[in-house]
C-alpha positions, -999 to 999 in steps of 0.1 A, spaced: 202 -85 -275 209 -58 -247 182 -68 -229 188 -105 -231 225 -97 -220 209 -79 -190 188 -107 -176 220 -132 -182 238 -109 -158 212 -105 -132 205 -143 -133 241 -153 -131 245 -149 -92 207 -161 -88 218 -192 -108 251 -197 -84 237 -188 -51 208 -216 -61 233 -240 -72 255 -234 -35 223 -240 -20 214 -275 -34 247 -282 -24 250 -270 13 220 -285 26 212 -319 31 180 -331 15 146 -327 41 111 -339 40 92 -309 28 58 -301 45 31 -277 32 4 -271 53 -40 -274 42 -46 -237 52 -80 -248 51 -78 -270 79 -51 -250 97 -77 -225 101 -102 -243 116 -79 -246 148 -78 -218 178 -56 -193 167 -34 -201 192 -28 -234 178 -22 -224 145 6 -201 157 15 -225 182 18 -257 151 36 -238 124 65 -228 151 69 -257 163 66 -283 137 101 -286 122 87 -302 89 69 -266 83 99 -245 85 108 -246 48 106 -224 15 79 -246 4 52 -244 32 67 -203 38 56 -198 0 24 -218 4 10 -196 32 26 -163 18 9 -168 -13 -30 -173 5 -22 -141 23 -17 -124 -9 -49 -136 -19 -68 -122 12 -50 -89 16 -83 -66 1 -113 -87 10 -101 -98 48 -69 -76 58 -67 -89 92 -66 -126 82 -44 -114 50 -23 -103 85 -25 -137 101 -17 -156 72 18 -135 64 24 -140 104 19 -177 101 44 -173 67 71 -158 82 67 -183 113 75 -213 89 103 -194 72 121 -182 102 125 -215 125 115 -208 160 152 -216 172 182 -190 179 198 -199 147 177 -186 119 184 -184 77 196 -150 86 229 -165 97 229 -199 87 205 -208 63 208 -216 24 196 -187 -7 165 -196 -17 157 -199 20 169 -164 24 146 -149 -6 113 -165 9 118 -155 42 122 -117 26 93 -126 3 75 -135 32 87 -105 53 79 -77 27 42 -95 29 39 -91 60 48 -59 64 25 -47 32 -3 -65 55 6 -44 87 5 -10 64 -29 -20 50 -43 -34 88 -27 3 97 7 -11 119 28 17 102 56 14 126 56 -27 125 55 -24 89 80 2 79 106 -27 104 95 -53 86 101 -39 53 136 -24 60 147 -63 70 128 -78 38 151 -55 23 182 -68 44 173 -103 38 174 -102 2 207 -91 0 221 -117 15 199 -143 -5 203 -153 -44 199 -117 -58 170 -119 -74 163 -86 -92 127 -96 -93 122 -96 -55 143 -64 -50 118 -45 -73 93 -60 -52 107 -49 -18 109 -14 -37 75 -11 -46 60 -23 -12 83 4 8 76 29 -16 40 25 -13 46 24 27 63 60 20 32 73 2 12 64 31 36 80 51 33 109 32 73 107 26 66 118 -17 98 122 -31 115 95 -14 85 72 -25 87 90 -61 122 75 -63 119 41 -49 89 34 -75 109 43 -105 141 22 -94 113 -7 -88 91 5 -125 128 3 -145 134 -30 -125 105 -46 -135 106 -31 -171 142 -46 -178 127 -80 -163 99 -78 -192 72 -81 -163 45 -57 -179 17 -64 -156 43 -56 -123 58 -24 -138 18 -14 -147 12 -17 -109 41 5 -100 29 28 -130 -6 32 -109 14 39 -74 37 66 -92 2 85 -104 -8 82 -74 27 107 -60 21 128 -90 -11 135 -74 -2 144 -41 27 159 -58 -1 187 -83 10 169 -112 -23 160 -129 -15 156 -161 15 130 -157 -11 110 -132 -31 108 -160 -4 94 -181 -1 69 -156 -33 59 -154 -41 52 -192 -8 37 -197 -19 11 -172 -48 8 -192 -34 2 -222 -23 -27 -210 -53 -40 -193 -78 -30 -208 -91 -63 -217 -76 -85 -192 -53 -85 -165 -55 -73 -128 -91 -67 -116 -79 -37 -85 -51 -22 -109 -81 -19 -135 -100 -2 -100 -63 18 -93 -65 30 -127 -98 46 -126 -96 58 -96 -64 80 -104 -79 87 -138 -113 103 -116 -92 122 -91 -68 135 -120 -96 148 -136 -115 164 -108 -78 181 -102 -81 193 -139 -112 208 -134 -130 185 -152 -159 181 -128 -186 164 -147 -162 137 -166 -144 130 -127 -180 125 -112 -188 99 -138 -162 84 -133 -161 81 -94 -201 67 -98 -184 43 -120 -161 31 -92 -192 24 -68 -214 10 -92 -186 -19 -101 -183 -30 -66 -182 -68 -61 -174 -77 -27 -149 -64 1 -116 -68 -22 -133 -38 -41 -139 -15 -9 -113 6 -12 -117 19 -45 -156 21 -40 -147 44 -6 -122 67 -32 -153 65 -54 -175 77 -30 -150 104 -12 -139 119 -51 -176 122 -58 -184 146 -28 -151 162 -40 -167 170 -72 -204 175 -56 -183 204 -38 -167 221 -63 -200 224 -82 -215 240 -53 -240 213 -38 -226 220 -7 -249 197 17 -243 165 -9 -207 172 -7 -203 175 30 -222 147 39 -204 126 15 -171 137 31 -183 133 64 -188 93 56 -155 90 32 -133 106 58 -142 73 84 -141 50 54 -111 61 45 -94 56 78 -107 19 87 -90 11 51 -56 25 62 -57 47 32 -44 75 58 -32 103 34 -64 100 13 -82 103 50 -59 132 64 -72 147 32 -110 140 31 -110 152 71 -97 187 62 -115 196 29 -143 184 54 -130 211 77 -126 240 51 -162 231 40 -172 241 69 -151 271 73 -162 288 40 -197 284 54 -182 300 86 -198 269 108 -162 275 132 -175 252 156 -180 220 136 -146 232 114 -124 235 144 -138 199 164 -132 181 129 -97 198 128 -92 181 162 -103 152 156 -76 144 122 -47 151 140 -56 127 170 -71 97 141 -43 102 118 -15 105 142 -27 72 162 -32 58 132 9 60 120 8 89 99 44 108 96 63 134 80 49 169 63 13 155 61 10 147 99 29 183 106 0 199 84 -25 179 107 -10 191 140 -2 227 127 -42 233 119 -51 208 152 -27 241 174 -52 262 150 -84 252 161 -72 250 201 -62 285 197 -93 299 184 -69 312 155 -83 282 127 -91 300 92 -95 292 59 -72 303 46 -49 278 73 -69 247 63 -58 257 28 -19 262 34 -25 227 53 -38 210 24 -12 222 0 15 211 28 -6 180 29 5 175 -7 41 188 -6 47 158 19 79 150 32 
């Protein structure tokens, strides 16, 4: 009954605001485009049609092409990219006067929609600073749209995940459990599981193991048989890097080979590359130091290209210390270098790029150690 009260109350405005909206606005022929043969134009073109043709700039055709980026977003990021551009093209007419100002709810909640896709597209194409803007007005937008308690947890999730890429921990920590109870009260299990995986994933970073793990079969539990094909991939992965924390070496190995071995196609890249990098993680800690550092050497680029930067800022100094324990200074201190500059071009901020620079001032000193590489990688996961 509480929960039914709940949704009542957090549907309410969404109800009114719709209802002033049907109201407000004069009826208009709706237009959704055929992506298909959209894309077959220049790219110009295809920027240049969907601002300009009036009958695109509606929810409907905003939606349509928001929803195809979605789709794309792990097996082509860049046209997962285009797509949310195009989106947010038809959602925000190309005049002065936008929905911003003077345009009806629902309008309001698809151009946020549209916005927060856009901006999870830039974080995953590695835009940080384009993305984090883009969020923070998704964000905006939604307030002044119907309300709906089911975009806001979305907006949450997708800023919190920017955070964690960031390597801003606790403020990401929070943001995912206001999104996990939002989704929760909303009875949208397969949603609050995908937060579930990006909160193991700050445990993590955070040394907390065990409640990653927790995470991780939880989202299981649910999937197990169904469900989301890359939060089944998100799942294992935290489950393999929790273990390999735990000391579990053998049981995290399997489980990274597992990762590579289930690979499909490019929307499974990722998690095959966190495969591949936990792996040589594992290979290291057993002692089979020429597997391991050859394996990090290739996960540390892999990592990068992916925009997985805090994984990458990771894999580039255990690469480092590898070296260092087998006092090879040279190679440590040039790969020491070489994070700071990748990582910092590539947008990543707070405690974790500090770590970077601090060891980078290290290695042009002559003054890079061991026992430095190791006070960055705990910094590294303290984040910001």
């Amino acid at each position: 009954m509480s929960e039914n009260k709940y949704e009542r109350s957090q549907y309410d405005s969404v109800f009114a605001a719709v209802l002033r909206s049907l109201t407000e606005r004069k009826p208009r022929r709706y237009v959704v485009p055929n992506i298909a043969k959209l894309l077959e134009l220049p790219r110009g073109r295809q920027v240049m049609r969907v601002r300009s043709l009036h009958r695109l700039h509606n929810a409907k055709a905003a939606d349509h092409l928001r929803a195809a980026s979605d789709e794309h977003r792990f097996a082509n990021p860049p046209l997962a990219l285009h797509l949310a551009e195009l989106a947010v093209y038809a959602a925000r007419p190309a005049t002065q006067q936008g929905w911003v100002t003077t345009g009806g709810f629902i309008e309001r909640d698809v151009l946020a929609d549209c916005l927060a896709t856009l901006g999870n597209a830039q974080r995953i194409t590695g835009d940080t600073k384009a993305a984090r803007k883009n969020l923070r007005e998704a964000a905006q937008i939604a307030r002044l749209g119907t309300g709906d308690p089911l975009l806001k947890a979305k907006v949450e999730w997708l800023s919190a995940v920017l955070l964690t890429d960031c390597g801003h921990l606790d403020q990401a920590l929070a943001l995912f459990k206001r999104s996990h109870k939002g989704y929760q009260r909303l009875d949208e299990g397969w949603r609050a599981n995908r937060v579930l995986a990006s909160m193991g994933r700050v445990y993590l970073r955070l040394g907390q193991p065990a409640a990653a793990l927790r995470c991780a079969y939880d989202c299981l539990k649910e999937t197990h048989t169904d469900g989301d094909r890359m939060l089944k991939l998100s799942s294992l992965t935290l489950i393999a890097q929790a273990r390999l924390d735990l000391g579990e070496l053998a049981t995290a190995r399997r489980t990274a080979q597992i990762l590579q071995r289930v690979y499909q196609g490019p929307a499974d890249r990722a998690a095959a590359i966190r495969g591949e990098w936990i792996e040589a993680r594992a290979l290291l800690a057993m002692g089979r130091w020429e597997e391991a550092v050859g394996g990090l050497d290739e996960a540390r680029e892999r990592l990068l290209k992916v925009g997985a930067l805090a994984d990458a800022a990771h894999a580039h100094l255990e690469l480092a210390l590898a070296h260092a324990d087998a006092c090879h200074w040279r190679q440590a201190r040039e790969i020491a270098r070489q994070a700071f500059g990748a990582l910092a071009a590539a947008g990543l901020e707070g405690q974790a790029l500090l770590a970077l620079r601090t060891v980078a001032r290290a290695a042009d000193g002559e003054e890079l150690t061991s026992k430095v590489l190791r006070r960055a990688l705990a910094q590294l996961n303290a984040g910001g």
